[in-house]
N, C-alpha and C positions, 0 to 999 in steps of 0.2 A: 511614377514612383516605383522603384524596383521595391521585388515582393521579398525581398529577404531582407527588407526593412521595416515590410510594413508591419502592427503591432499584431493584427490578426493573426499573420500567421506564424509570429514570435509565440503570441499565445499558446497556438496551434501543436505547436512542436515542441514547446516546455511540457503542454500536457501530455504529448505523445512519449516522449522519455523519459516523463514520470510513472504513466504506465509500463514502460516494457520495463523499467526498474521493480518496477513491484512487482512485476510477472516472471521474472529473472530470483528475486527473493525468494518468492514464494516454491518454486522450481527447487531454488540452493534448501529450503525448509524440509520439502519433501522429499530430496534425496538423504538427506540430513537424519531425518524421519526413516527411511528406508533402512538405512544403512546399519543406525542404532540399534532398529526392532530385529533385523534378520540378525545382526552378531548377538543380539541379546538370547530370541528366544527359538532361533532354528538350529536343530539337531543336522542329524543324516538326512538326507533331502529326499523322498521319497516320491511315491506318483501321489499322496494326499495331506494336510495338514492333521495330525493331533489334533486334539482335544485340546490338550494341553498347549502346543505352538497355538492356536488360534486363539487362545483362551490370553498367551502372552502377548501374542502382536497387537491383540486390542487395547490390554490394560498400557502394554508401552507404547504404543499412539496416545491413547488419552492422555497419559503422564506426560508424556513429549508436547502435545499442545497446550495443556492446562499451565504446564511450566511458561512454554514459550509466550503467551496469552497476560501469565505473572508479571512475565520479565518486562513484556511492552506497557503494561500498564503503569508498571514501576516506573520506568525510562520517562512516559508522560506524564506523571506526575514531580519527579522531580525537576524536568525540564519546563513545567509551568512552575514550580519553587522558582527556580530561576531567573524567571521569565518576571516574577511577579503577577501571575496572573489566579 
């Protein structure tokens, strides 16, 4: 039986490119993430963070995840509306 038929390792390899898709996601989230908080709350870039920059980049991480967090649950809920389930 040639093995790039067999179902094993058909399984094998959908789960593998399901993972690097999620690890590719999550990558594009936290550049995403990066990008947002340093154009939001970084000044003049010095040799330390503020008070104040530190105090921003955490509250816009959190905002950033809690949104993104929103959005996915929304998407799964409407897509079981859909689904009827």
């Amino acid at each position: 039986m040639n093995s790039s038929t067999d179902p094993q390792t058909t399984a094998a390899m959908q789960a593998f490119i399901q993972e690097e898709n999620q690890k590719a996601a999550v990558q594009q989230i936290i550049s995403k993430l990066t990008d947002t908080c340093w154009d939001k709350c970084m000044g003049k870039p010095g040799n330390k963070l503020s008070s104040w920059e530190t105090d921003c980049i955490s509250n816009c991480a959190e905002r950033f995840l809690d949104t993104s967090i929103f959005i996915v649950q929304r998407m799964e809920k409407q897509a079981q509306s859909r689904n009827g389930i």
